[in-house]
N, C-alpha and C positions, 0 to 999 in steps of 0.2 A: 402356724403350728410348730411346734417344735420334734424335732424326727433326728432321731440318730444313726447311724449306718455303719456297720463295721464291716472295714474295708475299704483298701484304697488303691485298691486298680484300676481293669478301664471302667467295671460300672459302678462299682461304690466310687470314687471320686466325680466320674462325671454326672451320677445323680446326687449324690451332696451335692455340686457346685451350680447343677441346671434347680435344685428346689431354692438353693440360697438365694439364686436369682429371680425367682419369683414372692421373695418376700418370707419363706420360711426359717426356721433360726434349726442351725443343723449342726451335728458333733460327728464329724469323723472319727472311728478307732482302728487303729491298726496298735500288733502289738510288733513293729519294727518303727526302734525311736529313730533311727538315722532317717530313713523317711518322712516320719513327722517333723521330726525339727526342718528338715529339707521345704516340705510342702511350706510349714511355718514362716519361712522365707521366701516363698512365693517360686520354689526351683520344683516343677513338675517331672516326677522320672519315668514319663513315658510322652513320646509323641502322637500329642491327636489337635488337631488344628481348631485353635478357638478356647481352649482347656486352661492354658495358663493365665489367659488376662481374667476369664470367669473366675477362678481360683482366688489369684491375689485382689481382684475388685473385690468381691465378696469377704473374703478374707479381712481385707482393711476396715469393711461395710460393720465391720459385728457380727454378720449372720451366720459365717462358717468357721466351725472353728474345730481343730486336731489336737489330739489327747493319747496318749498310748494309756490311758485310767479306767480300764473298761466299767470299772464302778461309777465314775464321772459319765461315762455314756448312758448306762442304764436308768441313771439317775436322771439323766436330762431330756430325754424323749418317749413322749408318750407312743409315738410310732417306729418301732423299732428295726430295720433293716438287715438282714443276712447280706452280705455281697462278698463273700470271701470265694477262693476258689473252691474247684472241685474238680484236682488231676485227676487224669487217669488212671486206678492200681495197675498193679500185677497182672492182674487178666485182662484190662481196658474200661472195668469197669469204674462208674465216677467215686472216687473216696468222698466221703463225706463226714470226715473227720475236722476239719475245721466249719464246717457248719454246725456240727452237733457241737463243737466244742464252744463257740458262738450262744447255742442257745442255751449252754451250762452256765456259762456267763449271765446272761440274762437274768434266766433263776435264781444264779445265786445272790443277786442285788437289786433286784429289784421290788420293789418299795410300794405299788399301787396297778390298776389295770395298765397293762401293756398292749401293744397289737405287734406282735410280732411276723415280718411279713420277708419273705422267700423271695430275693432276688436274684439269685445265686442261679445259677443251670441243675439242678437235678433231678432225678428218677421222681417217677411215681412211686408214691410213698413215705416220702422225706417228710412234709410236714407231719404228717403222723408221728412218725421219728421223732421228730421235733418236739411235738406237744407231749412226747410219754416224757423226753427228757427232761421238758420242763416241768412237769410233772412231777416225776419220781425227786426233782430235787428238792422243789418246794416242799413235797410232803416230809424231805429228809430235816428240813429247816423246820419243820410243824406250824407253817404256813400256809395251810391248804388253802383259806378261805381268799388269799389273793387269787384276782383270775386274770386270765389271757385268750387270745384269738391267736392262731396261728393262720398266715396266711401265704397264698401263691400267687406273685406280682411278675413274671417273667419279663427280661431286658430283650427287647429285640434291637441293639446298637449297633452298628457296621463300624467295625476299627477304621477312621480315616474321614468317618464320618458321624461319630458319637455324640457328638455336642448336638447336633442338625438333629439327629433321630430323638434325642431325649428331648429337645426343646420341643419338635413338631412330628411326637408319634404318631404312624398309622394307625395305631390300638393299643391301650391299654388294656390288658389282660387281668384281672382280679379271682383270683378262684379264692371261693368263702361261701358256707352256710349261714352266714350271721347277718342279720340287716343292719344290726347297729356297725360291724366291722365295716361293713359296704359303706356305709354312711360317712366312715370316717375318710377311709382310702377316698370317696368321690368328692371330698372337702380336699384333701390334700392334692389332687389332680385337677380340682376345677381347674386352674389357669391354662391347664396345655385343654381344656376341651369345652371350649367356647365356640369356636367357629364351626363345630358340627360333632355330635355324638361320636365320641371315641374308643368309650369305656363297655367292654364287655367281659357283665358276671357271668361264672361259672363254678362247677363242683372244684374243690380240688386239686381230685387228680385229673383231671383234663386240663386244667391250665399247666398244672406238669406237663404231662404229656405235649401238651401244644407248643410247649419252649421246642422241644426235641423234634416233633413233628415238621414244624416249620422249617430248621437246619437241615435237615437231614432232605427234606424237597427240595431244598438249594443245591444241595450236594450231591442231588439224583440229577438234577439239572445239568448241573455240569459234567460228571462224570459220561453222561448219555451222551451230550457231545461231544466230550471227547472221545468217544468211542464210534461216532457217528465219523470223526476228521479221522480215523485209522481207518477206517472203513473208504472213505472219500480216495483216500491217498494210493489205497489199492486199487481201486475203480475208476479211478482220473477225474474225480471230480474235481470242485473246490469248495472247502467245509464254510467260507466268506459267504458263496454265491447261496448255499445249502440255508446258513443263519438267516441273510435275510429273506429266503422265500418263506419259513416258517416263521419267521419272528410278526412280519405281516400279520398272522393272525393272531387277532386279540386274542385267543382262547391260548395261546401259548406264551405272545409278549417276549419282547427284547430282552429281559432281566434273567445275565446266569445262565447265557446260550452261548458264551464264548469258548472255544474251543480252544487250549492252552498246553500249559507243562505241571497241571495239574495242580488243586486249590491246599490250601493250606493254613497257617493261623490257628489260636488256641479253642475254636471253638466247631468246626465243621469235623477233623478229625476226632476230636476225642469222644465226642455228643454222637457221630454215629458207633464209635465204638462202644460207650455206655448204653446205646438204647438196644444195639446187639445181642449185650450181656444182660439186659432186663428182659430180652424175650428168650434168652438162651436159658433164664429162671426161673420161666412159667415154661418153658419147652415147647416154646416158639419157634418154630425156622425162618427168621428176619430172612429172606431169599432174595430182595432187593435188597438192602441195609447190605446186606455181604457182601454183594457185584459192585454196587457201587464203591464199598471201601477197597475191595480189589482192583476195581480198573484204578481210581485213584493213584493206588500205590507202584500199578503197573505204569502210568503216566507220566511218571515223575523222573522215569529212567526212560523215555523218548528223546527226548534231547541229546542224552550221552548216545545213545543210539545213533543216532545219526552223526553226529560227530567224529564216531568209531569209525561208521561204514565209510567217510569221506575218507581218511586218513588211512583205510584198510589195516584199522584195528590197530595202528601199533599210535601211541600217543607219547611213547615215552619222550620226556625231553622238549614237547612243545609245551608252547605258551598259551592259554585261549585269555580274551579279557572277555568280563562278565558286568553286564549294564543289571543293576539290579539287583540286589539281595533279599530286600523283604517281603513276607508272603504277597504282599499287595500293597498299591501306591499308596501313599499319605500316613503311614504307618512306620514304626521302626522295629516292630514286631517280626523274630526270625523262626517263630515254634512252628516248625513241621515245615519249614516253606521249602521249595522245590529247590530253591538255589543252592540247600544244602547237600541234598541228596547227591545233583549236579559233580559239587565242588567235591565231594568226597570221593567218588567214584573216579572223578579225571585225576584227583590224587593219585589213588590207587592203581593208575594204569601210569601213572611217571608225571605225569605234566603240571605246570604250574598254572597260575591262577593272580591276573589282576582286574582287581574288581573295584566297584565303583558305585554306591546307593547315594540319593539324598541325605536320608534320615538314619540306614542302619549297620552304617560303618563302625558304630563303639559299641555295637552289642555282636558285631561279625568279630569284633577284635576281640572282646570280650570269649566268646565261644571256641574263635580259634588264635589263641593268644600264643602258642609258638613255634608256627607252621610257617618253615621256612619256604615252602612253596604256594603263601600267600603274600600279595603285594596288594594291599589298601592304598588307592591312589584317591588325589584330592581333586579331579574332577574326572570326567567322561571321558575324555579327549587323552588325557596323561596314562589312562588305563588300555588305551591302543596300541601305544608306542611299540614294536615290534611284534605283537602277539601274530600267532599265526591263522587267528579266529576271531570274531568280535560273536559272544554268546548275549542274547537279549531274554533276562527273566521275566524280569517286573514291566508292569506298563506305566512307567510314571511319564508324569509330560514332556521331561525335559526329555526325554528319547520318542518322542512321535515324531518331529520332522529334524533329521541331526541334516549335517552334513557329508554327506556321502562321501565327496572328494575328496575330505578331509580322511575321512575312515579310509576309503581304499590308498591315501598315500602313508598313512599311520600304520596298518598292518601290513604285515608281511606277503599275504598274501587276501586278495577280496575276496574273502568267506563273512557268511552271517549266517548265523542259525537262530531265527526269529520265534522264541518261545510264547509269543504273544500275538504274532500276525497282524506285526503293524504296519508293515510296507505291503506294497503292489508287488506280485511276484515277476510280471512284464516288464516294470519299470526297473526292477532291480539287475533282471540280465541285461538293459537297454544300459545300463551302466556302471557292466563289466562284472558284477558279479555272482559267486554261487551262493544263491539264497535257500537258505534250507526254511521252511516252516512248517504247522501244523496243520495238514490234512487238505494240502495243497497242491 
């Protein structure tokens, strides 16, 4: 089939690049040409593991191919893709100004039936949106008798693991009244749903809503634990022993029961903040949707907390190093993540900052580009060197089993404040030092 997609982030590129690979012929658009000529050259600007080789294989293949000619798009796919973003405004809620602006495009070039289909994260309501806008253009063009399907395909991709979810979704989401649209979307999806029924039709607005739904349950998840590990930390529990007596039970499951320095990434914050602002429209009181983006943002400043109290509040003038920048492993992704929060606050109280990611050291440089009380080092080990703290955000691998002896003759003094609860807090005093973790 041929299928176009405008947009080239994480889910418009990684679904152009996962349908290219199953055989369909697809037109990336974005309207930033440094980008395209970039992608054009097989150079990906974002890290997600697996995305580049699909990219330039396919790329080479014929089947994928980028255009900043949104009229070259419209023209070339019968199934037509939204994937652009949808920041936060003003009040939290999702702008959707580049999606509408998306399906103005469409309208205005397009030639024959389209299916126009909602990849993007937004509100209940949007397609609707959609389809007056394509509408009222066409009718402006004295086009009417062209027609279109507007539809809602929602991405359930995990940053870090994008390629994996788009090749072997749990469910494909479809909302559409139309059998012949259904018809087509379950042609364009046979390949991922062979090994067992995947595809489930619905109205609409429930596939809307179920984008949001889903997020925002992840987000309750976690926020609940870490509210459960404040709670532990006062009680003398341990929020470890806590996780796995509940995770045991199927009915609750391991997944998003970690207790942490609170979540973060372009899609958990703003999606509860947008679905807030849609009940706050109908004059809804969203009453979990609140707590949870409250303790969130209370969470994020646990860490400095603790760091404070060791130090009895005065920080000026130290050093901490920090393992870890991006909201989460395999990612180089730094929108909303804890590590910021962290780093700004320890500023603010005098202290400097050397730090040390895999992947998201030239978007940390990039964001804090002339801060003299940051030191980006080039590996884990070089970002110890005198600190008077080793601070752990992220759980990436290479910080699961480090060397200790090495850490405690690297800093100044054997401190760690483990924002992720990756060590044994026994074995940590067993070898000399003050481990601070979450709800421990």
């Amino acid at each position: 089939m041929k299928v176009t997609v405008f947009g080239t982030g994480y889910v418009g590129l990684v679904q152009g690049a996962v349908l290219a690979e199953v055989g369909h012929h697809v037109v990336c658009v974005d309207v930033d040409p440094d980008k395209i000529e970039q992608l054009k050259q097989g150079q990906i600007p974002i890290h997600e593991p697996g995305l580049e080789n699909l990219v330039r294989d396919n790329h080479a293949a014929g089947r994928l191919h980028f255009t900043t000619d949104a009229a070259q798009g419209v023209q070339h796919g019968s199934v037509q893709f939204i994937a652009v973003g949808t920041p936060p405004d003003e009040d939290g809620s999702a702008d959707l100004q580049y999606v509408l602006a998306v399906a103005s495009t469409i309208a205005e070039h397009m030639d024959g039936h389209r299916i126009i289909v909602n990849k993007s994260t937004v509100p209940v309501g949007t397609a609707r949106r959609v389809h007056d806008t394509v509408s009222r253009i066409l009718a402006g063009r004295g086009n009417q008798t062209l027609t279109f399907e507007v539809l809602s395909n929602p991405e359930f991709l995990k940053e870090g693991s994008a390629v994996a979810d788009c090749m072997r979704p749990d469910r494909i989401i479809i909302g559409t009244d139309s059998s012949e649209a259904e018809e087509v979307m379950r042609e364009l999806y046979a390949p991922f749903n062979r090994i067992h029924e995947k595809i489930i039709v619905m109205d609409v607005q429930s596939a809307e809503l179920t984008k949001y739904a889903a997020n925002c349950m992840l987000a309750t998840k976690i926020s609940f634990m870490n509210e459960m590990a404040n709670l532990a930390e006062q009680l003398g529990a341990d929020i470890e022993m806590v996780r796995q007596g509940i995770g045991s039970d199927p009915r609750i499951g391991y997944h998003f029961i970690y207790a942490g320095a609170g979540y973060g990434g372009s899609c958990f914050p703003k999606d509860i903040q947008a679905l807030i602002r849609t009940a706050d429209s109908i004059d809804f009181d969203a009453r979990i949707l609140k707590a949870v983006e409250s303790r969130n943002k209370e969470q994020k400043t646990m860490l400095f907390r603790k760091i404070s109290r060791h130090f009895n509040g005065d920080l000026s003038g130290k050093t901490f190093a920090i393992w870890g920048l991006a909201f989460k492993p395999n990612t180089n992704d730094m929108r909303e993540a804890p590590s910021r929060v962290l780093m700004e606050a320890l500023w603010q109280a005098g202290a400097r900052v050397q730090a040390y990611d895999p992947e998201a050291m030239e978007e940390t440089q990039r964001l804090y580009l002339h801060r003299d009380d940051l030191q980006l080092c080039g590996t884990k080990e070089s970002a110890l060197r005198g600190a008077d703290a080793l601070i752990l955000i992220t759980d990436w691998q290479a910080f699961k089993a480090p060397d200790f002896e090495l850490i405690a003759n690297y800093l100044s003094s054997p401190v760690i404040f483990d924002g992720r609860n990756l060590y044994d807090p026994v074995r940590m005093q067993k070898k000399g030092f003050h481990y601070y973790a979450i709800g421990r």
